[in-house]
Predicted model as a PDB file, atoms N, CA, C, CB and O in Angstrom, pLDDT in the B-factor column:
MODEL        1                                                                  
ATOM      1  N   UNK A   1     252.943 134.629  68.239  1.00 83.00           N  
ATOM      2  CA  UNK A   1     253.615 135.065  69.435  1.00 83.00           C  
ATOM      3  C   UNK A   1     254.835 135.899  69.047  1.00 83.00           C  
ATOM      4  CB  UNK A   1     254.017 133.861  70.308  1.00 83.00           C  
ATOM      5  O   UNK A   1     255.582 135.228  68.335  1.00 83.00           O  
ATOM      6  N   UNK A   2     255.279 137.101  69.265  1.00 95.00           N  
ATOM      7  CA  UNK A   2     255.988 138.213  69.464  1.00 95.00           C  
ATOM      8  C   UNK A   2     257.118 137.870  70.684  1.00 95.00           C  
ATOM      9  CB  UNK A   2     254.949 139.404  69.792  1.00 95.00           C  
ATOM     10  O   UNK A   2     256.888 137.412  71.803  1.00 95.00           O  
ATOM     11  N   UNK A   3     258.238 138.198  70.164  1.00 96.00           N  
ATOM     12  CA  UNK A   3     259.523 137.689  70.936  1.00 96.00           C  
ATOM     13  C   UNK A   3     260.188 139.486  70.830  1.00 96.00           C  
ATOM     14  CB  UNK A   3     260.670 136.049  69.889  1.00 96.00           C  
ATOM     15  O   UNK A   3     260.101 140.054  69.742  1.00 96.00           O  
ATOM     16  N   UNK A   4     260.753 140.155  71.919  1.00 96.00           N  
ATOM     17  CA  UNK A   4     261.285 141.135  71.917  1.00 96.00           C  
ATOM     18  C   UNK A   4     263.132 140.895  72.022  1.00 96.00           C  
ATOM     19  CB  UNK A   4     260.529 141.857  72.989  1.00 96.00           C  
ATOM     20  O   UNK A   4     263.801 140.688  73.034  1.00 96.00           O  
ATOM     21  N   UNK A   5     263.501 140.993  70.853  1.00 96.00           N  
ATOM     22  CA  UNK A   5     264.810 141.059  70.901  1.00 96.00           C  
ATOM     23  C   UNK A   5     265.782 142.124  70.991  1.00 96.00           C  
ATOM     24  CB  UNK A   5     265.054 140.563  70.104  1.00 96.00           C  
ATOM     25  O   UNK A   5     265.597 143.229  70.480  1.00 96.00           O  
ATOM     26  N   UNK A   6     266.936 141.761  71.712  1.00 96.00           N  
ATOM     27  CA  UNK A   6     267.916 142.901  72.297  1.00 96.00           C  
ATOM     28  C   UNK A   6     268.689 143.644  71.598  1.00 96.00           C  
ATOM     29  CB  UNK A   6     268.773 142.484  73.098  1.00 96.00           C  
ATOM     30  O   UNK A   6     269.820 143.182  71.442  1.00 96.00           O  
ATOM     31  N   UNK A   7     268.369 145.129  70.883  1.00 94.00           N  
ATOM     32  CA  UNK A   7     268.590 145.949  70.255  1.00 94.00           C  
ATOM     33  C   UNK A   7     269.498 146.875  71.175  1.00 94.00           C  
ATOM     34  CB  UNK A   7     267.448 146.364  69.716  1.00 94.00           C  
ATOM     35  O   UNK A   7     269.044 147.280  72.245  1.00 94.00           O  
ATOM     36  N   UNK A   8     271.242 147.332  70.610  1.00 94.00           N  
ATOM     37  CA  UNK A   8     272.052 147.865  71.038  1.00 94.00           C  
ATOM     38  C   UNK A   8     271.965 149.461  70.497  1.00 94.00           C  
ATOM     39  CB  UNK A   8     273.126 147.070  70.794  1.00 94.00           C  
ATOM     40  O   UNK A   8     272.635 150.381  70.966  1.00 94.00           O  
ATOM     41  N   UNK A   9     271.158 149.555  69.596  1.00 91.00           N  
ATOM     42  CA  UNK A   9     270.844 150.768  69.131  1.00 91.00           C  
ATOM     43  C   UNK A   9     270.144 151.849  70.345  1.00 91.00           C  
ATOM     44  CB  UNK A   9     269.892 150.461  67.913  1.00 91.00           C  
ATOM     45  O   UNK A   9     269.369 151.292  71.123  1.00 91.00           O  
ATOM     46  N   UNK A  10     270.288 152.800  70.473  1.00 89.00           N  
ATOM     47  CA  UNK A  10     269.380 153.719  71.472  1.00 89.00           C  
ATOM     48  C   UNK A  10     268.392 154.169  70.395  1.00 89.00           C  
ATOM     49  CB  UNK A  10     270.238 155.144  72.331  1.00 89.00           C  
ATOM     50  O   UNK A  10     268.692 154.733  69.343  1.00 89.00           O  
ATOM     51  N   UNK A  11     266.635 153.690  70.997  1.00 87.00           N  
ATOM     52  CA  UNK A  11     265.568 154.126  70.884  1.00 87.00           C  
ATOM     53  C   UNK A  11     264.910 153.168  69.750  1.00 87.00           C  
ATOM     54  CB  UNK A  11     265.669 155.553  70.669  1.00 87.00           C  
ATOM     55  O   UNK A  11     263.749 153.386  69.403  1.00 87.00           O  
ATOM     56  N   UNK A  12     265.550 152.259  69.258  1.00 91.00           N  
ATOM     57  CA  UNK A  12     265.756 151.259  68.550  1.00 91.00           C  
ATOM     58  C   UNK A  12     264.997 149.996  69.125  1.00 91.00           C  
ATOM     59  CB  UNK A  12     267.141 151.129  68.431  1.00 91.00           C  
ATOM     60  O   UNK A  12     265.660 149.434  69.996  1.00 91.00           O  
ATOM     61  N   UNK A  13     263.414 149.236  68.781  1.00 93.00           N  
ATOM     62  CA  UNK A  13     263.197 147.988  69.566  1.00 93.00           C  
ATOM     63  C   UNK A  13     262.899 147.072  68.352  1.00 93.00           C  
ATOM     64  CB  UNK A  13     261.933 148.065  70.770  1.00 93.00           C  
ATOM     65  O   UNK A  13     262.377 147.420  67.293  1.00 93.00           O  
ATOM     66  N   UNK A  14     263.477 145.405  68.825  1.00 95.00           N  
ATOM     67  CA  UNK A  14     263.548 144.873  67.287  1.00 95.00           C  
ATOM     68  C   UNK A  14     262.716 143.975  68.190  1.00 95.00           C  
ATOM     69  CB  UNK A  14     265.121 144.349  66.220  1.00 95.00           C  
ATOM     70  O   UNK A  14     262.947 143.695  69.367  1.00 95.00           O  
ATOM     71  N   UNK A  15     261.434 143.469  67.216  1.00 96.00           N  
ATOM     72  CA  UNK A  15     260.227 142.479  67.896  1.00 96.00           C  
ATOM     73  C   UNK A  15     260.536 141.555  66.443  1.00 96.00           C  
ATOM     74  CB  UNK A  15     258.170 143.315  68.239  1.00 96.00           C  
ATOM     75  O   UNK A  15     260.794 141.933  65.301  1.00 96.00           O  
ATOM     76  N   UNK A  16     260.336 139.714  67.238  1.00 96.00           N  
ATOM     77  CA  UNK A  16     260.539 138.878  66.545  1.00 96.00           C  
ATOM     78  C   UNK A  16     259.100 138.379  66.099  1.00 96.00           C  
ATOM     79  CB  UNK A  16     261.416 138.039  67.154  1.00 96.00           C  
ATOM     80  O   UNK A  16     258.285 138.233  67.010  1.00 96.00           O  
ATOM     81  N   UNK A  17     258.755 138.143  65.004  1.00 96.00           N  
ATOM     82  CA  UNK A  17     257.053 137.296  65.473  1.00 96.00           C  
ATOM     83  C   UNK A  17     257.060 136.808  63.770  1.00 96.00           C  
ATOM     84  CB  UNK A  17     255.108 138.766  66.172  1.00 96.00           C  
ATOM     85  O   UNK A  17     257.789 137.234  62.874  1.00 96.00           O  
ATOM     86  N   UNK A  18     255.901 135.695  63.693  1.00 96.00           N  
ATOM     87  CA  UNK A  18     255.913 134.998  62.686  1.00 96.00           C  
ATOM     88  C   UNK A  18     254.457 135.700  61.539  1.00 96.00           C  
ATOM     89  CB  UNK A  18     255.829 133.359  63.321  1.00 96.00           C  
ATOM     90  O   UNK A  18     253.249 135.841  61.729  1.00 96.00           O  
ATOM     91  N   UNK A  19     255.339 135.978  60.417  1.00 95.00           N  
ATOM     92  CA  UNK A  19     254.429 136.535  59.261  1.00 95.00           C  
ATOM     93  C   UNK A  19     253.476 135.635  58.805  1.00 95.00           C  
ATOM     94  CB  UNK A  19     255.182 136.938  58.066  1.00 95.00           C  
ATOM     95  O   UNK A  19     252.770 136.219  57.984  1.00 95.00           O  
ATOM     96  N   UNK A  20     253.154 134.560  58.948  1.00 95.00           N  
ATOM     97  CA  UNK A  20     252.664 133.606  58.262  1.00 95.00           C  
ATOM     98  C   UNK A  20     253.317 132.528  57.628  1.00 95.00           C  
ATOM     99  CB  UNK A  20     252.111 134.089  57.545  1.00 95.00           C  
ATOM    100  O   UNK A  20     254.399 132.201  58.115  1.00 95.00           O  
ATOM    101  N   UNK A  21     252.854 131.833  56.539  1.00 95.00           N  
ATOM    102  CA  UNK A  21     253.586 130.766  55.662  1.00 95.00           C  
ATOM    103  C   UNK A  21     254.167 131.391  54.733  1.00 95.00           C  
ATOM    104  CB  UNK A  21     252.792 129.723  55.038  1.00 95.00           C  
ATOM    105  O   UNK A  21     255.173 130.803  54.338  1.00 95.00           O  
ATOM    106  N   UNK A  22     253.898 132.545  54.115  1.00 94.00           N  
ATOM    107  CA  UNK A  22     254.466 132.698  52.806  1.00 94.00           C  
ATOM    108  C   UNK A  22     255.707 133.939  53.467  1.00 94.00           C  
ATOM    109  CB  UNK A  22     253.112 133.278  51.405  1.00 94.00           C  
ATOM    110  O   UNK A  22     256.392 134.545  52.644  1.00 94.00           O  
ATOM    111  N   UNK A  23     255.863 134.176  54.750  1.00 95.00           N  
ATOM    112  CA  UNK A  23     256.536 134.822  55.020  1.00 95.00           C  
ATOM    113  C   UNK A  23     258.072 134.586  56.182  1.00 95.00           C  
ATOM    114  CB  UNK A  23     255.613 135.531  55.216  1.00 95.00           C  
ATOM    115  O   UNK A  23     259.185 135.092  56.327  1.00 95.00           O  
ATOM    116  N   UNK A  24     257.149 133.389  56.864  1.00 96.00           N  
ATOM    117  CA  UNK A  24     257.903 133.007  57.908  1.00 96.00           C  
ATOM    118  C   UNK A  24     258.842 133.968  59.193  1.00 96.00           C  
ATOM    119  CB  UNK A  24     258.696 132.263  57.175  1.00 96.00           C  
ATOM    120  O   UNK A  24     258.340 134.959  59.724  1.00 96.00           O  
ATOM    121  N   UNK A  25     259.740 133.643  59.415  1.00 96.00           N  
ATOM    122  CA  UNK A  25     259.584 134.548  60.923  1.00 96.00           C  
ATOM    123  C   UNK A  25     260.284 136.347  59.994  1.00 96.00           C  
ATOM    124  CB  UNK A  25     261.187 133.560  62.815  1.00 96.00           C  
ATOM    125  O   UNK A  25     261.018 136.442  59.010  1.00 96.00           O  
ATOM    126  N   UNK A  26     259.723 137.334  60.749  1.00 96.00           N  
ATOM    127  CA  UNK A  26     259.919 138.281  60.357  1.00 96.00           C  
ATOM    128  C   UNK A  26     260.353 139.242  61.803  1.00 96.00           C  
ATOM    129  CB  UNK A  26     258.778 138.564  59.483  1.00 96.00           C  
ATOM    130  O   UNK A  26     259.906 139.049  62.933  1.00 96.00           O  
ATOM    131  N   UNK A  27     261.136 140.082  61.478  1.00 97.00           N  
ATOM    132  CA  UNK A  27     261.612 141.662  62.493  1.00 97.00           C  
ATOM    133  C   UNK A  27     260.996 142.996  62.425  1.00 97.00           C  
ATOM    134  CB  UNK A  27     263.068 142.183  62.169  1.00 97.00           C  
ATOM    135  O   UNK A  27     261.477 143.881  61.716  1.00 97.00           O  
ATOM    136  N   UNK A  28     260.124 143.134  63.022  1.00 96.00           N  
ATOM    137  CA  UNK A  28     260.093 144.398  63.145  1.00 96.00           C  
ATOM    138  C   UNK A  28     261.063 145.056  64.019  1.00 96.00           C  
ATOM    139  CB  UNK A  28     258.954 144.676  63.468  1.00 96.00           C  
ATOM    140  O   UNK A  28     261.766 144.524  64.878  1.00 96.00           O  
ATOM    141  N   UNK A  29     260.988 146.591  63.598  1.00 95.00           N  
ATOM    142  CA  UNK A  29     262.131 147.576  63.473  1.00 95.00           C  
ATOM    143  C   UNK A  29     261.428 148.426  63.521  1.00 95.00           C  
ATOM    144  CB  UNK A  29     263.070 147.657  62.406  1.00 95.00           C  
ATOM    145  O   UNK A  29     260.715 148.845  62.609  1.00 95.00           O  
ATOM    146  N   UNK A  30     261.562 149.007  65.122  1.00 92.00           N  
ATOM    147  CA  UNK A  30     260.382 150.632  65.846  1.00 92.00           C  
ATOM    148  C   UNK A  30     261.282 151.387  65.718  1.00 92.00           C  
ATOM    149  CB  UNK A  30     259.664 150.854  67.699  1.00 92.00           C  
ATOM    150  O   UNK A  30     262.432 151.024  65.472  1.00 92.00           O  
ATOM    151  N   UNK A  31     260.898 152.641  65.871  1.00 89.00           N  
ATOM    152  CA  UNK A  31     261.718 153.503  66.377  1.00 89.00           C  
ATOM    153  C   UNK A  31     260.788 154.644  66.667  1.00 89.00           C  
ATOM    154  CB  UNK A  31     262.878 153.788  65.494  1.00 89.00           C  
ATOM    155  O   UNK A  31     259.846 154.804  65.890  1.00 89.00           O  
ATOM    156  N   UNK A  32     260.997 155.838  68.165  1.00 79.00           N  
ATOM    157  CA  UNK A  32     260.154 156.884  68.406  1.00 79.00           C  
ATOM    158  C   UNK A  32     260.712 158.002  67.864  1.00 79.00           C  
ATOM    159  CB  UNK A  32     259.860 157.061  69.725  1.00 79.00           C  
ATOM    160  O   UNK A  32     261.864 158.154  67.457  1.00 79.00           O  
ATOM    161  N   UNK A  33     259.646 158.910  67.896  1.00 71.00           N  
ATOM    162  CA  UNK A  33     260.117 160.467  67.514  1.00 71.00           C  
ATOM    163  C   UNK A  33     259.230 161.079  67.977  1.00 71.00           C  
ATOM    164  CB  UNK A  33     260.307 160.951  66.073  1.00 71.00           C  
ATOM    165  O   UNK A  33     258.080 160.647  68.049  1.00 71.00           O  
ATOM    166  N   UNK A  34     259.594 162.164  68.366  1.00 65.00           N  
ATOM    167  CA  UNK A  34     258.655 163.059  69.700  1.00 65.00           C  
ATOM    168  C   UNK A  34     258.021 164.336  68.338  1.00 65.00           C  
ATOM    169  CB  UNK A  34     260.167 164.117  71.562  1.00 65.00           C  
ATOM    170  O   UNK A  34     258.664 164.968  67.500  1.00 65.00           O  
ATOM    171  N   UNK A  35     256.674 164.302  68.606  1.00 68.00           N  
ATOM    172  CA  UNK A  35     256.198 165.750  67.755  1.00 68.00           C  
ATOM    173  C   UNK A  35     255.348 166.320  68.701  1.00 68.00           C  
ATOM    174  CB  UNK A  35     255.306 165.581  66.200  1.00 68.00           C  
ATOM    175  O   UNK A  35     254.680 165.688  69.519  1.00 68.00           O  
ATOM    176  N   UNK A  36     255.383 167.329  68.593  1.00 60.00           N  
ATOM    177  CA  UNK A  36     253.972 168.207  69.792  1.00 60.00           C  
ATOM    178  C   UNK A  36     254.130 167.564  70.878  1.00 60.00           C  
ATOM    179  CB  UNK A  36     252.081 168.049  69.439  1.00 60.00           C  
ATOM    180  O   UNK A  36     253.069 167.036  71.209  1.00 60.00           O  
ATOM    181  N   UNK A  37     255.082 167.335  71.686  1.00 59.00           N  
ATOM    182  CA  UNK A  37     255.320 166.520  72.963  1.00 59.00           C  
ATOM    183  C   UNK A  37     254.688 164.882  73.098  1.00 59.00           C  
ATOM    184  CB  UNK A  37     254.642 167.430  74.143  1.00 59.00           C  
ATOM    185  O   UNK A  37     255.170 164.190  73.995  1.00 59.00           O  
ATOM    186  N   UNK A  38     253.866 164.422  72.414  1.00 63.00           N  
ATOM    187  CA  UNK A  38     253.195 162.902  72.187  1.00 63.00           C  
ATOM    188  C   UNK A  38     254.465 162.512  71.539  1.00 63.00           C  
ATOM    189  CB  UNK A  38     251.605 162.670  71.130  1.00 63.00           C  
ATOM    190  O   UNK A  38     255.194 163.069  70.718  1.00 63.00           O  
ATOM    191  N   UNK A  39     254.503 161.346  72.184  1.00 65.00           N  
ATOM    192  CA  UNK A  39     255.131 159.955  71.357  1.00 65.00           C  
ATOM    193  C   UNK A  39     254.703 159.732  70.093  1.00 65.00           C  
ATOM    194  CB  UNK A  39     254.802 158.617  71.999  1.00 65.00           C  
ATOM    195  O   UNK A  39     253.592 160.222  69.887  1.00 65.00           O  
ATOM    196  N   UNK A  40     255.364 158.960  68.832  1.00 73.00           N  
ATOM    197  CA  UNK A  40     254.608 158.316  68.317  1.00 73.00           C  
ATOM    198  C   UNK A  40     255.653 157.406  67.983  1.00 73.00           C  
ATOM    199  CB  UNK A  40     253.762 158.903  67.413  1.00 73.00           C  
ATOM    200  O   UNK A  40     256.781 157.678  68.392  1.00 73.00           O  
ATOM    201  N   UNK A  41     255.431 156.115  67.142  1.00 76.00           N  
ATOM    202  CA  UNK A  41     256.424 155.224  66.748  1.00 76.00           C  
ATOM    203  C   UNK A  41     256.010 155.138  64.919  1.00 76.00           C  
ATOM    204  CB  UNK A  41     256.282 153.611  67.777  1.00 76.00           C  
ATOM    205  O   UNK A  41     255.054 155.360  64.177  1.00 76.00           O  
ATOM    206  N   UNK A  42     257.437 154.665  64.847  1.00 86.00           N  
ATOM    207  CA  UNK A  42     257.322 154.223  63.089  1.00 86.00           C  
ATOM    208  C   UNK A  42     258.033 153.130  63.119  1.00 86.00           C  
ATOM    209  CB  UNK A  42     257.999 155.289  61.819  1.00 86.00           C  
ATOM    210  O   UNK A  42     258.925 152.890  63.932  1.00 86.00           O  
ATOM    211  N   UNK A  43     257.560 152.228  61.983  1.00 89.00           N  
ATOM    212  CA  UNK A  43     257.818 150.877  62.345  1.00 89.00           C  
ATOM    213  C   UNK A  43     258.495 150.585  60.683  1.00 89.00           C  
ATOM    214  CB  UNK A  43     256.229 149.876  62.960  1.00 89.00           C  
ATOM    215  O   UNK A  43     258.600 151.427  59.791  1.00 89.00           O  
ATOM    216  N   UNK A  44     258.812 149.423  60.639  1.00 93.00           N  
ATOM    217  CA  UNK A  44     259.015 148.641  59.530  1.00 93.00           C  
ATOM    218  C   UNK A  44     258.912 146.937  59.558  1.00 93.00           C  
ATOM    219  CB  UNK A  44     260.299 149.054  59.132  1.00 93.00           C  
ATOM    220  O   UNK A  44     259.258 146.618  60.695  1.00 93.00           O  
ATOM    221  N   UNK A  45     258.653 145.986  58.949  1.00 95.00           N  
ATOM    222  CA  UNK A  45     258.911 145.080  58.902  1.00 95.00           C  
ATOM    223  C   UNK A  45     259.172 143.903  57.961  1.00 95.00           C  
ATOM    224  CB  UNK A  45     258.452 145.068  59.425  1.00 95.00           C  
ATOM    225  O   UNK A  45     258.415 143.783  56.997  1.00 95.00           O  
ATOM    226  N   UNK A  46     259.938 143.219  58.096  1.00 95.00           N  
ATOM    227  CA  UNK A  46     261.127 142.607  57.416  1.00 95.00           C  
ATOM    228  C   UNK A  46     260.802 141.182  57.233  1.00 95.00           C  
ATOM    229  CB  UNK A  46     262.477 142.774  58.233  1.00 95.00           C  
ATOM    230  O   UNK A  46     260.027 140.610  57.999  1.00 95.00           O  
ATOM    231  N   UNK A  47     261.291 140.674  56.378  1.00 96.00           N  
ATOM    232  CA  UNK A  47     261.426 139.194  56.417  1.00 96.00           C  
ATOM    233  C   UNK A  47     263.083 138.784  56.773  1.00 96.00           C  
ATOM    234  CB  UNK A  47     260.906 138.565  54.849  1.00 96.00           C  
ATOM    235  O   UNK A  47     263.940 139.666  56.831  1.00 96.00           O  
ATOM    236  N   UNK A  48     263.400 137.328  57.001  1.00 95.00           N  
ATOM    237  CA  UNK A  48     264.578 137.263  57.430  1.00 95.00           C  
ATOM    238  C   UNK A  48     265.534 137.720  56.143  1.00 95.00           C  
ATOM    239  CB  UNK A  48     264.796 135.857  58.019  1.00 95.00           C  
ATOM    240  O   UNK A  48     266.502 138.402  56.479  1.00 95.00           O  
ATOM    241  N   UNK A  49     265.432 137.502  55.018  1.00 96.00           N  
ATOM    242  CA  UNK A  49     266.276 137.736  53.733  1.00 96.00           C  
ATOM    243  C   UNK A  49     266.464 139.147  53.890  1.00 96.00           C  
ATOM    244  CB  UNK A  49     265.576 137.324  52.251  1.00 96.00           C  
ATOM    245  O   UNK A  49     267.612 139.530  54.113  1.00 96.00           O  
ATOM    246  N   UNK A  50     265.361 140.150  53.797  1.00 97.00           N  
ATOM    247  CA  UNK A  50     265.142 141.465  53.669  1.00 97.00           C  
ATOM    248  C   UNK A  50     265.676 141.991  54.839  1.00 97.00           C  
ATOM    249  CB  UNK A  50     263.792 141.819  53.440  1.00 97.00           C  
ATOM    250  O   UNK A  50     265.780 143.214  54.940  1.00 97.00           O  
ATOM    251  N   UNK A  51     266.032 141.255  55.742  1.00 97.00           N  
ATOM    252  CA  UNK A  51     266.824 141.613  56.843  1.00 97.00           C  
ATOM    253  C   UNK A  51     268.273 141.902  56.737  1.00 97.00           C  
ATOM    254  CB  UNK A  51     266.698 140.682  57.694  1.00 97.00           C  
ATOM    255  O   UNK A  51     268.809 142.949  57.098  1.00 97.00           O  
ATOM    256  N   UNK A  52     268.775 141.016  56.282  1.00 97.00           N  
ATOM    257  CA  UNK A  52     270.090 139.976  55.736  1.00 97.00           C  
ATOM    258  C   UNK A  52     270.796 141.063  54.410  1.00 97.00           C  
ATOM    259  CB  UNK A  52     269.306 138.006  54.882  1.00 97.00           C  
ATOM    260  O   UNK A  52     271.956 141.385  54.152  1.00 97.00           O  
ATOM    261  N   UNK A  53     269.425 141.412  53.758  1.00 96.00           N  
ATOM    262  CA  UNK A  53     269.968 142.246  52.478  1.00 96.00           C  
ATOM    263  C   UNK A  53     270.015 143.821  53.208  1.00 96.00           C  
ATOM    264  CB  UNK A  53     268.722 142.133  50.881  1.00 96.00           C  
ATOM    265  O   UNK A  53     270.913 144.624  52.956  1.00 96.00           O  
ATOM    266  N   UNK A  54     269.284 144.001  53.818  1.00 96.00           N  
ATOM    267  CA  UNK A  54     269.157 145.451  54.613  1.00 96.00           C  
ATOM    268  C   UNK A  54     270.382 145.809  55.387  1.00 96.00           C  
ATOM    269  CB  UNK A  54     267.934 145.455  55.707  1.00 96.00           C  
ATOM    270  O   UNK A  54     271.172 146.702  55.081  1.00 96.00           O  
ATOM    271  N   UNK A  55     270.443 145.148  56.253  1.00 96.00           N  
ATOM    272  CA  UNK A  55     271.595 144.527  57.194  1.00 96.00           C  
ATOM    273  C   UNK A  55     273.177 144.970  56.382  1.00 96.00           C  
ATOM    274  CB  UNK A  55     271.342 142.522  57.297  1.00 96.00           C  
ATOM    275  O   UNK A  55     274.058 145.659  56.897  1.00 96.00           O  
ATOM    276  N   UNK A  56     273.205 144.354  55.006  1.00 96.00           N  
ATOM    277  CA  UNK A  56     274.253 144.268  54.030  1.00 96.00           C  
ATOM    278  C   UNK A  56     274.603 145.922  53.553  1.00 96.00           C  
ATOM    279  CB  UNK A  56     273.694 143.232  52.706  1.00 96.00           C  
ATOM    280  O   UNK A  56     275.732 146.352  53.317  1.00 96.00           O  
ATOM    281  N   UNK A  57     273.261 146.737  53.482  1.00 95.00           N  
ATOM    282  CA  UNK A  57     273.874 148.202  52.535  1.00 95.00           C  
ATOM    283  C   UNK A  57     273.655 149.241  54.052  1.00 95.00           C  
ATOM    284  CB  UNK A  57     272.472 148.894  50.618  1.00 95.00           C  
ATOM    285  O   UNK A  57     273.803 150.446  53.848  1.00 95.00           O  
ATOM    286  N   UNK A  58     273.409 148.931  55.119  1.00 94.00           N  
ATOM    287  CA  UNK A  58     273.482 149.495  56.591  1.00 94.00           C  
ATOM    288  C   UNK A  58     274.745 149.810  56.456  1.00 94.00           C  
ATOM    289  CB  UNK A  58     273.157 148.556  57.902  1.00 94.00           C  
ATOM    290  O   UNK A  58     275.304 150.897  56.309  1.00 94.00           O  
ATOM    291  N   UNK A  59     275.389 148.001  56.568  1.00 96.00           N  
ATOM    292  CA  UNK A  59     277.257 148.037  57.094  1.00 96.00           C  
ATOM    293  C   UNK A  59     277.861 149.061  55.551  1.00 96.00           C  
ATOM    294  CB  UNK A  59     278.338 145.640  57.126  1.00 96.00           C  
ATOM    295  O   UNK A  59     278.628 150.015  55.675  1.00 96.00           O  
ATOM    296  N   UNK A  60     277.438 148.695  54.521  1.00 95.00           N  
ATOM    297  CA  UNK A  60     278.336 149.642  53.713  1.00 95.00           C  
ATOM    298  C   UNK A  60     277.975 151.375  53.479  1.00 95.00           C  
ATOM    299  CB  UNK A  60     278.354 148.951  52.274  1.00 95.00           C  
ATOM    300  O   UNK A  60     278.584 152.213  52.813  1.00 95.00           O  
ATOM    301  N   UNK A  61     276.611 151.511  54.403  1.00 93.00           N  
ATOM    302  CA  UNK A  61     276.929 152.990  54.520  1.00 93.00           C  
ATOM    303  C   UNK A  61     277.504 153.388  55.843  1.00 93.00           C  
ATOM    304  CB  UNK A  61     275.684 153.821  54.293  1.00 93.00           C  
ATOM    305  O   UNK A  61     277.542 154.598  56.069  1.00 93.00           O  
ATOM    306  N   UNK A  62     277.984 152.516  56.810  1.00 95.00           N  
ATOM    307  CA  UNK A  62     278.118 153.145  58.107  1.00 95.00           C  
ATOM    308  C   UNK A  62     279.955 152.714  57.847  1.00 95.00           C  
ATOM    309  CB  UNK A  62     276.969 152.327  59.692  1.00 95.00           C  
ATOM    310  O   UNK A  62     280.760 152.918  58.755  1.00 95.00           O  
ATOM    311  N   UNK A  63     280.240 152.321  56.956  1.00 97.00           N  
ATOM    312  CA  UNK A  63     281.814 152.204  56.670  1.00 97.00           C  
ATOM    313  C   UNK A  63     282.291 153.240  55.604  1.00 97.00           C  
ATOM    314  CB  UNK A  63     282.205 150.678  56.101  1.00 97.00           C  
ATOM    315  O   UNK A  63     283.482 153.304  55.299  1.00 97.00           O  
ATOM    316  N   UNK A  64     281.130 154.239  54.911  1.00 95.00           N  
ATOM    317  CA  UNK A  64     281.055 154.912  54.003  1.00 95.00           C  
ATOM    318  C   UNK A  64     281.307 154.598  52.688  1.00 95.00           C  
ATOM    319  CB  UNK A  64     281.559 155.654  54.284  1.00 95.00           C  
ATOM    320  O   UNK A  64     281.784 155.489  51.986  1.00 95.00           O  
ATOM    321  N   UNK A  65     280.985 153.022  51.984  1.00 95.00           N  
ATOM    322  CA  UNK A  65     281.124 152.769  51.069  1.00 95.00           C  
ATOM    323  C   UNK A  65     279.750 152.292  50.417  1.00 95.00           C  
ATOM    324  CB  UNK A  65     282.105 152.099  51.142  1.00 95.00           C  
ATOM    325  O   UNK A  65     279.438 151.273  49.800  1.00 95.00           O  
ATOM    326  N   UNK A  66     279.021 153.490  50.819  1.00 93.00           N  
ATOM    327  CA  UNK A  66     277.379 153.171  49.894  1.00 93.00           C  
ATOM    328  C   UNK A  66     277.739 153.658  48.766  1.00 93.00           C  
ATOM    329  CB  UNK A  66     275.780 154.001  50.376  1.00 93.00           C  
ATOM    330  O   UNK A  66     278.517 154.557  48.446  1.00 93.00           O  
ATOM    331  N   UNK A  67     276.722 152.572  47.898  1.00 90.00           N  
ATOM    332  CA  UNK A  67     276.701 153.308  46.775  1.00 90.00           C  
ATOM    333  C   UNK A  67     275.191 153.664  46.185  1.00 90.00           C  
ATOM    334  CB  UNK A  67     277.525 152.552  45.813  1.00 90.00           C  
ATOM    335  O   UNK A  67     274.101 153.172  46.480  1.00 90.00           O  
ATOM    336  N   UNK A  68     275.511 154.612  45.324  1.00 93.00           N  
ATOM    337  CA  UNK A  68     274.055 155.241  45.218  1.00 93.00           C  
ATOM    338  C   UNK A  68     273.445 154.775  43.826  1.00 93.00           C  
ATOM    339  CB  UNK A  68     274.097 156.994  45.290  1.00 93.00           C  
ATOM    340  O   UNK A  68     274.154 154.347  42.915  1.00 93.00           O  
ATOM    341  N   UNK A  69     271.666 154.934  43.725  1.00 89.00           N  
ATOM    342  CA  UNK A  69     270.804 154.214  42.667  1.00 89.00           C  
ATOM    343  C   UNK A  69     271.655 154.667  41.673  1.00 89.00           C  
ATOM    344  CB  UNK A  69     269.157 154.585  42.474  1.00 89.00           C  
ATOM    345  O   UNK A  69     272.631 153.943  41.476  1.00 89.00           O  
ATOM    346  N   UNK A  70     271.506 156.209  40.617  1.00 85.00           N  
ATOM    347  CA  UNK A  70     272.265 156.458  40.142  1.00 85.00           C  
ATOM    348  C   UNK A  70     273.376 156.665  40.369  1.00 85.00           C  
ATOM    349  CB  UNK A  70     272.005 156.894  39.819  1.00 85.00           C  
ATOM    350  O   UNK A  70     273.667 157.330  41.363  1.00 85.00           O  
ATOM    351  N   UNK A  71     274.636 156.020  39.277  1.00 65.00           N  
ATOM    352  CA  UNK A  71     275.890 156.884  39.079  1.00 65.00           C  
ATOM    353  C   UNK A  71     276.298 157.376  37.859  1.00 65.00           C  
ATOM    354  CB  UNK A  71     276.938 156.263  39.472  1.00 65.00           C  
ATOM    355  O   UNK A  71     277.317 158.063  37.780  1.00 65.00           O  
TER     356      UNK A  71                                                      
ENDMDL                                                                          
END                                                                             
């Protein structure tokens, strides 16, 4: 079962639902982009850790303190 959770992002929809056992509850993460006038969506999905770690280098590039593979 798929739980739709409340995403403050515009165009942004975060769906809750369970990966299985070896995965446990996981987020997907849509987002649209218009080509040739059709919709389409691109997705991703996450486990809660991979969330948590994702989540972690988001806030340090949107504060501008990413850092990059190489330095």
């Amino acid at each position: 079962m798929a739980t739709e959770l409340k995403s403050t992002t515009e165009d942004v929809m975060l769906t809750r639902f369970f990966g299985g056992q070896g995965q446990g509850t996981c987020v997907q993460v849509t987002t649209t982009y218009t080509v040739d006038p059709a919709d389409f969506f691109k997705h991703i999905s996450l486990t809660r850790e991979q969330a948590l770690t994702l989540g972690r280098d988001l806030v340090a590039f949107g504060e501008g303190k990413e850092k990059t593979e190489f330095e």
